[in-house]
matplotlib code that plots the C-alpha trace (Angstrom):
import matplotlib.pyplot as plt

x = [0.0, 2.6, 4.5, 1.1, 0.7, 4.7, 3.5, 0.2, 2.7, 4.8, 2.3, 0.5, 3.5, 4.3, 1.1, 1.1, 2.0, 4.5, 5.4, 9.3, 9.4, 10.5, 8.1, 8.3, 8.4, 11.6, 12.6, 11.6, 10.8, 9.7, 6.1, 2.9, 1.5, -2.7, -4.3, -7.3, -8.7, -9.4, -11.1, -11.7, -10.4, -11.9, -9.1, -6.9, -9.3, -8.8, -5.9, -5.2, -4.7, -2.2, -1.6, 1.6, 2.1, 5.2, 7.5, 10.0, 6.9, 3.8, 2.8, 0.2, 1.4, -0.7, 0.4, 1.0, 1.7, 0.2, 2.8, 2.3, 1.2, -2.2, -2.4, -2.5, -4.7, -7.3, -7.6, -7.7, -10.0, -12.1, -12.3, -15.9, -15.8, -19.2, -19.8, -19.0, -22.6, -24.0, -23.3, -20.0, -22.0, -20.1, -21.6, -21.7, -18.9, -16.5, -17.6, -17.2, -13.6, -13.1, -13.9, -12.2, -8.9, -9.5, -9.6, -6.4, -4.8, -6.5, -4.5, -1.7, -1.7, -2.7, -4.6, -2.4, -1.6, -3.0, -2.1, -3.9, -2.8, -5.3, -8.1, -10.8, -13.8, -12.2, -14.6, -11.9, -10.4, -14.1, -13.5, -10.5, -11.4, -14.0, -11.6, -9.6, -6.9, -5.5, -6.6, -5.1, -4.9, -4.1, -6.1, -6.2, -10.1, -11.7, -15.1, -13.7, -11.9, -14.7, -17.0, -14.5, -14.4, -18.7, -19.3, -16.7, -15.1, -11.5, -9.3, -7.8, -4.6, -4.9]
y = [0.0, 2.5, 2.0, 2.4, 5.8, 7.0, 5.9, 7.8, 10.9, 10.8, 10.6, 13.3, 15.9, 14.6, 16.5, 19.5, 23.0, 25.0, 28.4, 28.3, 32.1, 34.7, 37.6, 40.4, 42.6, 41.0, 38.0, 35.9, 32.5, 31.0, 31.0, 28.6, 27.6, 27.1, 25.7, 27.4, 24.9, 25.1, 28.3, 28.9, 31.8, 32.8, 32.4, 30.5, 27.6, 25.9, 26.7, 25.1, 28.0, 28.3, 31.3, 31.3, 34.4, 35.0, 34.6, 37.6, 40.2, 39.0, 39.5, 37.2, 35.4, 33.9, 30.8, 30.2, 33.5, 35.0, 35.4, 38.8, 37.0, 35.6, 39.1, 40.6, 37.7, 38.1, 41.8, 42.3, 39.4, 38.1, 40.8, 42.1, 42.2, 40.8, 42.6, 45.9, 45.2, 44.1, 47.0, 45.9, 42.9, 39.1, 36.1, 33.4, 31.7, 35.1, 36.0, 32.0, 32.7, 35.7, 35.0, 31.7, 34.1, 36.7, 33.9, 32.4, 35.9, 36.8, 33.9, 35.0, 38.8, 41.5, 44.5, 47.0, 48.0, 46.1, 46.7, 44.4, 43.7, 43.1, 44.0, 44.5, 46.2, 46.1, 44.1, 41.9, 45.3, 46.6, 43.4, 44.0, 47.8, 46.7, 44.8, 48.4, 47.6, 50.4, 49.6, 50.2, 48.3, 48.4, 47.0, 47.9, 48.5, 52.2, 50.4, 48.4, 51.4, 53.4, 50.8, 50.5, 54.1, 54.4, 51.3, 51.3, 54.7, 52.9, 54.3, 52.2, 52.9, 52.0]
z = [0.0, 0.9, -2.3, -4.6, -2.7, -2.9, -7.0, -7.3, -5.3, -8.2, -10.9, -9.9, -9.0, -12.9, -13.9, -11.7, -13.4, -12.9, -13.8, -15.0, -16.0, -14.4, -12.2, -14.2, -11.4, -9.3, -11.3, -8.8, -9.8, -6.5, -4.8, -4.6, -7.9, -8.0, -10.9, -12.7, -14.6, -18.8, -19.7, -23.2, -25.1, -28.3, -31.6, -29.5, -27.8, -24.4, -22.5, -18.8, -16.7, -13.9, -11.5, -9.3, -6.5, -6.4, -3.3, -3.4, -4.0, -4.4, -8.2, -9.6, -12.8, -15.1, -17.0, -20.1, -20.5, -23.5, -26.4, -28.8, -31.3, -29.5, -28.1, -31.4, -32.8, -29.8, -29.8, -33.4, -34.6, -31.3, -28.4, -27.9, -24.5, -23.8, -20.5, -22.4, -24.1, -20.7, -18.8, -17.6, -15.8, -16.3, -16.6, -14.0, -15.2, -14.9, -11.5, -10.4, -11.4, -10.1, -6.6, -6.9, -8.3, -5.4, -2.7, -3.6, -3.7, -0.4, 1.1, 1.1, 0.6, 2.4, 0.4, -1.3, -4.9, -7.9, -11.6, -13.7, -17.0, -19.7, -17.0, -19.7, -18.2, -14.7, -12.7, -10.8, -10.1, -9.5, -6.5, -4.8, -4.9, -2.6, -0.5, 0.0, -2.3, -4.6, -8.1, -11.7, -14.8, -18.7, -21.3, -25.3, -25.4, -25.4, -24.9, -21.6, -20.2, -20.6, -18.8, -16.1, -16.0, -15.9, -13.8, -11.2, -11.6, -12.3, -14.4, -17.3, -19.3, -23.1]

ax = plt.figure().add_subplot(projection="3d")
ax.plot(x, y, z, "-o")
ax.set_aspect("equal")
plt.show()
């Protein structure tokens, strides 16, 4: 019995993610990894989602990490920002992963500074704000800026 569970031990630390590159912030490359599950993401399909928070200062990366080209491809071809025609409102399945993002970050951080890249209309932001953190984010859409702005009076940079 004890060697069947040293066996299923190994197998399953074999398929546990982690996040090899570097915090962008430090260049850290320590701190707890948590997976996210498959979310799909329109022009590039499903993609298992990983978050790691990283030891030295705290950042939240997201893994994989988007390369330029499925940027480009995404924000030129496939973002419409649904909640941008929904009053900034998410669906179920956003908010689900929201909180489920926020707990994990609540964890092991204490509120402070946020800059959320690619924050779209803001609404995670719209969360933590509540939560007293200081909020910012970037994101390439004058329609989600402008509902972050409207809705939860958040300033986005474009």
């Amino acid at each position: 019995m004890q060697l069947v569970g040293k066996l299923l031990c190994l197998h399953l630390r074999s398929k546990m993610k982690t996040i090899n590159r570097q915090c962008f912030c430090c260049a850290g490359k320590e701190g707890a990894v948590y997976p996210l599950g498959y979310h799909f993401i329109a022009g590039v399909g499903e993609v298992d989602m990983t978050i790691r928070i990283c030891a030295r200062c705290g950042s939240v990366l997201q893994d994989p990490a988007p390369t330029p080209q499925m940027m480009n491809r995404y924000y030129t071809n496939y973002s419409n920002y649904t909640n941008v025609s929904r009053g900034g409102q998410p669906d179920s399945s956003y908010t689900g992963a929201v909180k489920r993002q926020i707990n994990i970050i609540k964890k092991f951080l204490k509120p402070g500074i946020v800059f959320e890249v690619g924050c779209a209309t803001g609404f995670m932001l719209s969360k933590l704000k509540k939560d007293n953190w200081i909020v910012t984010g970037c994101d390439p859409s004058f329609a989600a800026s402008a509902v972050a702005k409207n809705t939860y009076n958040i300033d986005i940079e474009r």
